[in-house]
N, C-alpha and C positions, 0 to 999 in steps of 0.2 A: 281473168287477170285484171280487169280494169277495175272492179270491185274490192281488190287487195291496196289499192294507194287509199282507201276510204278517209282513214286516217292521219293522211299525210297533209302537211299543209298544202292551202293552194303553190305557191312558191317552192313546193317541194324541196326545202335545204334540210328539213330533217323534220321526225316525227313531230307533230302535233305543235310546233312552233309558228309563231305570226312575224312576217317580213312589216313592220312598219314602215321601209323604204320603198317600197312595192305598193301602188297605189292598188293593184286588182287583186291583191293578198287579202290588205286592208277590207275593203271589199266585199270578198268571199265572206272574210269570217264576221264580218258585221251582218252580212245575211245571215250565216248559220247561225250567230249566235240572237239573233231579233235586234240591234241593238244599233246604234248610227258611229258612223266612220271615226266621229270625233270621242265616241265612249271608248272605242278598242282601245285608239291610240293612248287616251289618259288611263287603261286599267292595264295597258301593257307598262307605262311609263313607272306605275305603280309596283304592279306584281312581276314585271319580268314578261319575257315572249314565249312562255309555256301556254301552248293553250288552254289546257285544263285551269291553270289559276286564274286566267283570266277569266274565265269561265264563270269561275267560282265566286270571284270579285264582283264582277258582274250580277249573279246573281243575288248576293250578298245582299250589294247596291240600290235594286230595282225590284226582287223578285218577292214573292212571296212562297211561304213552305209549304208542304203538302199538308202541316196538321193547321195551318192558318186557311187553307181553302176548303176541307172538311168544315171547320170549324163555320166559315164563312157559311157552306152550302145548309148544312143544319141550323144555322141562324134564319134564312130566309124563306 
């Protein structure tokens, strides 16, 4: 059973959603997602408290694509 909330936010108010008023929410998903307290806050402020968008934003942001790191590993 303890492996069925996987998905839930830490603040558990509803699927996959970020509590910004909740400092150890905040927190959580700045762990899960690699990213610092002050990025969640400004991609939640952005996209909304979904986490998936944030997510997304997030990666958009900072990330690179999987055909940008092939591309990279065959360069070097």
């Amino acid at each position: 059973m303890a492996n069925e909330d996987k998905n839930m936010a830490p603040n558990a108010t509803g699927p996959a959603r970020i509590d910004v008023q909740s400092d150890g929410s905040v927190a959580e998903w700045a762990r899960r997602l690699d990213v610092t307290v002050s990025q969640i806050k400004d991609a939640v402020a952005t996209v909304g408290d979904q986490a998936s968008d944030v997510e997304m934003h997030l990666k958009g942001s900072h990330s690179t694509s999987n055909v940008e790191r092939i591309d990279q590993a065959g360069a070097g």
